[in-house]
Each structure stands twice: as C-alpha cells, then as structure tokens.
C-alpha positions in Angstrom: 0.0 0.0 0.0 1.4 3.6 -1.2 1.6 6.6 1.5 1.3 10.2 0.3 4.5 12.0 1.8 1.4 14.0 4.0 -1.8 13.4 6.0 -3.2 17.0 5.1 -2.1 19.1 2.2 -2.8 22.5 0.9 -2.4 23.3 -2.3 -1.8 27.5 -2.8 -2.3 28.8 -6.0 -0.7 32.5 -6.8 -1.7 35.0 -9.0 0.1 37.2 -11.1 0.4 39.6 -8.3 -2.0 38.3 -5.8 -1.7 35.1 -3.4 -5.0 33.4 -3.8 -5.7 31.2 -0.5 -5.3 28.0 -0.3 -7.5 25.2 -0.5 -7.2 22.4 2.3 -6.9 19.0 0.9 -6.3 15.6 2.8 -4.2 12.9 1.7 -4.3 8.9 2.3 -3.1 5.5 1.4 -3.6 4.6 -2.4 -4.6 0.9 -3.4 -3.2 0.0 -6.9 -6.1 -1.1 -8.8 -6.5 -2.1 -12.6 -6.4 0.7 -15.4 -8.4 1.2 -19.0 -5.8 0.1 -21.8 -7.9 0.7 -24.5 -7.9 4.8 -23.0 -4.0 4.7 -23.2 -3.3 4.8 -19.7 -1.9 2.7 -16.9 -3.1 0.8 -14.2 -5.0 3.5 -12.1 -4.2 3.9 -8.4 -7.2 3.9 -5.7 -7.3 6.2 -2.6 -7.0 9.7 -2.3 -4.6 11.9 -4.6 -4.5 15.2 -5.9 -3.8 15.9 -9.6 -2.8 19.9 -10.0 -4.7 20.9 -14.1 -3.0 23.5 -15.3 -4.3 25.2 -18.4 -2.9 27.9 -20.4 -5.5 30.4 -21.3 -9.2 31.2 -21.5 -9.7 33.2 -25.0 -9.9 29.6 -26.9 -13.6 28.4 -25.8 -12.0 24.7 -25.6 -9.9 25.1 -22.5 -13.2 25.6 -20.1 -15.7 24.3 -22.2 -13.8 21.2 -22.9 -10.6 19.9 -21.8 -10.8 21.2 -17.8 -14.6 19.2 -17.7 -13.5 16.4 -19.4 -10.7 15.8 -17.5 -12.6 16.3 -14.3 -15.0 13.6 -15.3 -12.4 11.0 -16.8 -10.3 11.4 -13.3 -13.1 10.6 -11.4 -13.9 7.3 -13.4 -10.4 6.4 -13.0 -10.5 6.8 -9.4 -13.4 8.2 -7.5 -11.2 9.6 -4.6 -8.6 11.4 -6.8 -8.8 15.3 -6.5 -8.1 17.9 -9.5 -7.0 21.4 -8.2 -7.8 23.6 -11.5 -6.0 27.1 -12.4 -6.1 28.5 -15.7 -2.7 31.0 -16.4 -4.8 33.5 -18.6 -1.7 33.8 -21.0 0.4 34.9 -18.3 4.1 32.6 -18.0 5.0 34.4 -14.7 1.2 33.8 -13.5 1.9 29.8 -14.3 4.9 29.6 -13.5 3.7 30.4 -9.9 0.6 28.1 -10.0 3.3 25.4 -10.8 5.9 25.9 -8.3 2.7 26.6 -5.5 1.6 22.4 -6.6 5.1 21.4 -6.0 5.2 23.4 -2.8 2.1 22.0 -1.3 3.0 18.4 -2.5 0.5 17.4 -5.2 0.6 13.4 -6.7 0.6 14.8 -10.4 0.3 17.9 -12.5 -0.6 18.1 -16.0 0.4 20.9 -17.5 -0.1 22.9 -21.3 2.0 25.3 -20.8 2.2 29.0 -22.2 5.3 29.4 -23.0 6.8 25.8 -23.3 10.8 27.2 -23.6 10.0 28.6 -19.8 8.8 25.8 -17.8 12.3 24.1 -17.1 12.8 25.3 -13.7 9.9 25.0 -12.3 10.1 21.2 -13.8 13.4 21.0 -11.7 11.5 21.5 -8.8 9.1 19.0 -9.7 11.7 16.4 -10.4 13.5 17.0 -7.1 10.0 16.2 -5.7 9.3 13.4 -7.2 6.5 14.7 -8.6 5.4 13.5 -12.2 4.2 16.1 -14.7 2.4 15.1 -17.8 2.6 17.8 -20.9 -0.9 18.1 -22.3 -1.7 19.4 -26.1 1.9 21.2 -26.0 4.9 19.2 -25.7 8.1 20.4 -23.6 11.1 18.3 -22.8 11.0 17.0 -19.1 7.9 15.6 -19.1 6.7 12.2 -17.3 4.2 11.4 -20.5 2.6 13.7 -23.6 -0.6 13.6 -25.2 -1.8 15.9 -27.9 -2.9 15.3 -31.9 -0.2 14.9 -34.2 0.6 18.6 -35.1 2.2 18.4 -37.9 0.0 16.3 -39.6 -2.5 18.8 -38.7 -0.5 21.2 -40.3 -0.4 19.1 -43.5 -3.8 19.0 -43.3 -4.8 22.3 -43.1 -2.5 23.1 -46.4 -4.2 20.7 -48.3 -7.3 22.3 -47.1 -6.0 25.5 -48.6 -5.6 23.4 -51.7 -8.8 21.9 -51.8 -10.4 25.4 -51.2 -8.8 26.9 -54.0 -9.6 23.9 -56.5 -13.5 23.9 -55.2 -13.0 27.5 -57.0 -11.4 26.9 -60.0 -8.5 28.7 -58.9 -4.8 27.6 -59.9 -2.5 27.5 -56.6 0.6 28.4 -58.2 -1.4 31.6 -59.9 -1.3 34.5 -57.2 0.2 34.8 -53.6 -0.5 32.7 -50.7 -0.6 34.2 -47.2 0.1 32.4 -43.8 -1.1 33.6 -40.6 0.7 31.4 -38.1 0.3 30.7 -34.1 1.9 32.0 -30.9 5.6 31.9 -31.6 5.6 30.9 -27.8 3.2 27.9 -28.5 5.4 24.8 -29.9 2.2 23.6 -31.3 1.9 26.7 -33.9 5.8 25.9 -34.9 4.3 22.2 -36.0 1.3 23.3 -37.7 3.5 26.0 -39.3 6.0 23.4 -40.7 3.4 21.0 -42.2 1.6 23.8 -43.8 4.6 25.2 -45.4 5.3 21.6 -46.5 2.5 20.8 -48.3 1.5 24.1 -49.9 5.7 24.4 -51.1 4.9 20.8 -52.7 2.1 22.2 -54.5 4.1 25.2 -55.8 2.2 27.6 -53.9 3.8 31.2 -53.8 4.0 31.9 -49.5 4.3 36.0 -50.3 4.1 36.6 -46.5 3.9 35.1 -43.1 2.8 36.3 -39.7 3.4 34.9 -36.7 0.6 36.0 -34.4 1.4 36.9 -30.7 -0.6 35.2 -28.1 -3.2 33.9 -30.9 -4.6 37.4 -30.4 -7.0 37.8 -33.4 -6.8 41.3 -33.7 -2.9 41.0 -34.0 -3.7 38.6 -37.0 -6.4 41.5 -38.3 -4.0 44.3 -38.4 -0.6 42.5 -40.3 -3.7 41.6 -43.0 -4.6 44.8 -42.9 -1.2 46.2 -43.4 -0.3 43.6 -46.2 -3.3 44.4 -47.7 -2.2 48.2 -48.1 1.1 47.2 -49.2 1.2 44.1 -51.2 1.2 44.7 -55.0 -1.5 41.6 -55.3 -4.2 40.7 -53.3 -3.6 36.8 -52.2 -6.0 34.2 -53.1 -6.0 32.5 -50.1 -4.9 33.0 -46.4 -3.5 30.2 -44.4 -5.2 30.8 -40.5 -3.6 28.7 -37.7 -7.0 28.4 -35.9 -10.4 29.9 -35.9 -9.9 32.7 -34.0 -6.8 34.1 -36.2 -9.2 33.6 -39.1 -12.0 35.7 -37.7 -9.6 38.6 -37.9 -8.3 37.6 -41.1 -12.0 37.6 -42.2 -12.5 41.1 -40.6 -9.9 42.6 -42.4 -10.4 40.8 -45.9 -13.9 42.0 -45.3 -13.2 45.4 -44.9 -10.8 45.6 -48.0 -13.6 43.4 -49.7 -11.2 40.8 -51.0 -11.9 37.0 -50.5 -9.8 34.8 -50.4 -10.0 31.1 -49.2 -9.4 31.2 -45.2 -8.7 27.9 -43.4 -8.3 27.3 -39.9 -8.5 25.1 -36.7 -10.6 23.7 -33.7 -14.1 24.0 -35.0 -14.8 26.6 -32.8 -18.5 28.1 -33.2 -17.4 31.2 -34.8 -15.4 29.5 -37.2 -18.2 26.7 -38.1 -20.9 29.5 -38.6 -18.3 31.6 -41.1 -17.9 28.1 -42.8 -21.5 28.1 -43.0 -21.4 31.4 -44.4 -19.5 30.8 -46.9 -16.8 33.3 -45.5 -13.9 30.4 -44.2 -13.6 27.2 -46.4 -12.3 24.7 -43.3 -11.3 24.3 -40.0 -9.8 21.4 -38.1 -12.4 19.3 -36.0 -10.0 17.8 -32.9 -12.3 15.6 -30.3 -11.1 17.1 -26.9 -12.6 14.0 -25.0 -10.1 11.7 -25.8 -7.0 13.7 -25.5 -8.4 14.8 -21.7 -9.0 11.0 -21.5 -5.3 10.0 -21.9 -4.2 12.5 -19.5 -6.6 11.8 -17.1 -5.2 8.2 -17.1 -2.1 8.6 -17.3 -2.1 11.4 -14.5 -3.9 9.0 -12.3 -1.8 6.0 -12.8 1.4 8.3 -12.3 0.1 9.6 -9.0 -0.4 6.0 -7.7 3.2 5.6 -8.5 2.8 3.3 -11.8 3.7 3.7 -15.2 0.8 5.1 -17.8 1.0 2.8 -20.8 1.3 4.7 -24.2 0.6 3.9 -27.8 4.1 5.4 -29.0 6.6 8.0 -28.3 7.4 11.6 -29.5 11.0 12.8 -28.6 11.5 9.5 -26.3 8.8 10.2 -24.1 5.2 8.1 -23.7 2.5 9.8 -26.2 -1.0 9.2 -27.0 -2.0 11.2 -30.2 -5.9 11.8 -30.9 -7.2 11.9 -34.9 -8.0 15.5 -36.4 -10.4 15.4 -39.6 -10.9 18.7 -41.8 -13.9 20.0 -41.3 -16.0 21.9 -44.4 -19.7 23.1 -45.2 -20.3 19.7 -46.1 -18.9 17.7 -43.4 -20.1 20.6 -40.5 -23.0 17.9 -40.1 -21.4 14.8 -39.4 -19.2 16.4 -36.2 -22.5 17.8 -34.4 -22.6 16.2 -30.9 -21.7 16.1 -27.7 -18.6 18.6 -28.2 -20.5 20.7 -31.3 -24.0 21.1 -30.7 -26.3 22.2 -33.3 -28.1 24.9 -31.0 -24.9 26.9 -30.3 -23.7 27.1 -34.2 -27.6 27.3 -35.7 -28.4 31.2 -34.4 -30.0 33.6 -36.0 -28.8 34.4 -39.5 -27.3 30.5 -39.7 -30.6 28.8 -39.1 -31.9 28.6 -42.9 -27.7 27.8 -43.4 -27.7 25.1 -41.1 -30.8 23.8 -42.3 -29.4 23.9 -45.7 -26.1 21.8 -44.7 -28.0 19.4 -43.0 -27.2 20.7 -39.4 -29.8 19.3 -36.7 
C-alpha cells in the first residue's frame, strides 16, 4: 500500500500579483487497482490523490468548455477519490509559472500541464523532479515531461495546407497563380511551430507562392487583423487565399479581408462556433475538428496511474517520451454535419442568421 508523503495538504495557487488562498486538501493511502488500456493509460491507483490541471488560457472556448470538464470527469472514473485542483494562467508565464511551483510546494501526486510558454517551464520542472512529482505535458509538448498527449501537429498542419488546396480547387483557382498568405500561431506555443512546418510543407509541394507570413502573438485575433490589414495596403496583389492557424486568427483575417472586400480562401482550426458559422457562411472554407474528450482522457489516465506511482502505458513515443495522439479530420460546409454532438452542438452554431444555413447543410 502507497503513503502520500502528507496526511493533510494544501495546495496554494498564486496570481500574477496576488496570493489566492489556499485550499485544504487531505491525503491517504492509495490501493493499486486495474487501469483502461484501450484509454491509453496505466493501471490507475485507488485512494485519495491530488492531480494539479494546469491550463494555459481562456480566449480559446476549448480550454473551459472542454478539456478542464473532461478531465474532471475521466479522473473521477479512473478513481473516485482522486482530486483535480484547477488554475487556468490566462496567457500569463509568470502567473503559471507560480501556480506550478505553488503544486510542488504544497505536495501534489501529479500535474498536468499545457503550458504557455513551453521554452520557460524548465525550472519550475526541476522542482518537480526533485519532488518526485510526475508532470504530464498536455496538447503542448516540452522536454522533461513524465508522458505527452496531444494530436499529431504536424499532420495537422499538413492537413490544413491541403485544405487551402482543396479550397482553392473547389474555385477553379490555380495554386501556383497568385500569392498565398500564412497567418501562423503563438511563436511561444510549440504547437503553432508544427502546424506552421506542415503547412509550409504541403503548400511548397504544390508550388504555392508563400508571399508573406505572420506569426501571431498570443493567438490574439486582432494581431492577426492588423498585419492583414497592413499587407493588404502594401502588397502589390491581393492573395487568393490566407492560411489561418485556428479559428480565431481567421475571424480577424475575415475582418480585415472584409473590410478591404477581397476574399480569399481562409482555413483554420478547432471547429470553434465562430469559425463553423463563417464556414457556413461561406466566409472560411475549413477548419480542423479535434475531439477534446479523448486527448483529456489519456491524461486523465495517465495522471492517475502516475500519482499511484505506476507507469501510464502509451501507444508510441514523441521525442522519447510516452505519447498518445488523438485523430483530427478537416472539417468543411459539407462535413459541418457529421461532427454535431456532444462537443459541437447544433443549438450553439444554428443562431440567428445561420438557421436557414444550417438547415441547408444538414445541421440538426
């Protein structure tokens, strides 16, 4: 039978300026017990433990809407005792970097971390090392970690510049005939550098002319608005289609291109409402649809199998560490159908002037 290192724990999470108080938690022997294999993790540990969740940032819907609920739920099916302490960094390093180093303080089991700026997390990692204290990266990878899971990001990438492709062949338009633009990620965010990479690989194999590229700080769409803007003022041709990282960089591509009255073909990523309804519209050609349950499902397991001291099992390896990746699909007017559910629901995407569009793709 397992012993945490203490009876009674706290676990104290900072703000960026501001101590927030701490929140009493108990501790107590752990009973191995069996795990899901078919999930991706290990054997999961019984008994109490606490798990710190440690997301990056609120502006992407996903984060609450999704992954922190998810993981909530798959924890507790892995073991009914296990607690999740939650803290979300709001874009703000300094701010996680505190929330991390207050879990390793106060003696957590586990913390799963996506970090916000994956280059600065390696000395609070140190601290959790010298702790004992496993730490799973979730969605972005950074070296030091206990186990990763995310989608394959590059692939991704190579999927949203065939989507780009496939847009401008759905309208007749040669790719090699007029300038490409690519509005990229956080240069922080690891993940951006990936979908960056197979982007640029697959639209270079086409012979597609990449005029400009933009990498957009803190996925901030209105940073991604204003270098359109600009390039739009300046560039001797107007491009024929603009590569967006995710949904949100493409609604302020779409503002701009709006405003100048030029349409090219927009792409982007996470089949965010916003970005399903301007599909629907006819304003962005695709997105990338990327099923947050079982990503939070690996981690879940694999947290809760680390904090009862056993090893998560893993379906392969990226960079020599345990990884579980999760299958994106493109996503366009005519597929928006087929990923309505229990992560996209018809009600939020089918308001007001998308009804009769919905209605038209199919969309109940």
């Amino acid at each position: 039978m397992r012993h945490n290192l203490q009876s009674r724990k706290k676990f104290a999470v900072l703000g960026a300026s501001v101590a927030i108080g701490a929140l009493a938690l108990s501790g107590c022997g752990s009973q191995k017990g069996q795990g899901n294999e078919e999930s991706g993790g290990g054997s999961a540990g019984d008994g109490e433990v606490t798990i710190a969740l440690l997301l990056p940032e609120s502006k992407t819907t996903r984060y609450e809407s999704l992954d922190k609920p998810n993981f909530e739920k798959y924890v507790k099916e892995a073991n009914p005792d296990a607690k999740v302490e939650y803290r979300n960094a709001n874009q703000d390093a300094t701010q996680q970097q505190q929330q991390f180093e207050a879990a390793v303080t106060e003696g957590v089991d586990a913390i799963v971390l996506d970090p916000v700026d994956a280059s600065a997390v390696s000395s609070a990692l140190s601290k959790a090392e010298a702790k004992k204290i496993p730490v799973v990266a979730y969605d972005r990878f950074f070296e030091g970690a206990t186990y990763y899971t995310s989608f394959d990001n590059k692939k991704i990438g190579n999927l949203q510049g065939q989507a780009v492709l496939d847009g401008l062949k759905a309208e007749d338009k040669d790719p090699k005939s007029g300038p490409v633009w690519m509005v990229n990620g956080d240069p922080k965010d690891p993940n951006a550098a990936d979908f960056k990479a197979g982007a640029e690989e697959t639209l270079k194999k086409a012979g597609v002319d990449i005029a400009g590229s933009h990498d957009t700080l803190d996925w901030n769409p209105d940073d991604a608005r204003q270098w359109v803007e600009g390039q739009l003022q300046s560039a001797d041709k107007e491009p024929i289609a603009i590569y967006s990282a995710n949904d949100g960089t493409a609604g302020g591509v779409l503002a701009a291109t709006k405003k100048a009255k030029v349409k090219p073909v927009v792409t982007g990523q996470d089949a965010e409402v916003d970005g399903l309804q301007n599909i629907l519209r006819g304003d962005q050609y695709a997105t990338i649809y990327k099923s947050i349950p079982p990503q939070a499902e690996f981690a879940a397991k694999a947290a809760v199998a680390l904090a009862g001291g056993e090893e998560p099992k893993a379906g392969t390896t990226y960079k020599d560490t345990p990884t579980d990746f999760v299958e994106a699909k493109v996503v366009t007017k005519d597929t928006v159908k087929d990923i309505v559910g229990d992560q996209i629901k018809a009600e939020d995407i089918c308001t007001k002037d998308v009804k009769k569009l919905c209605e038209d793709a199919g969309v109940k």
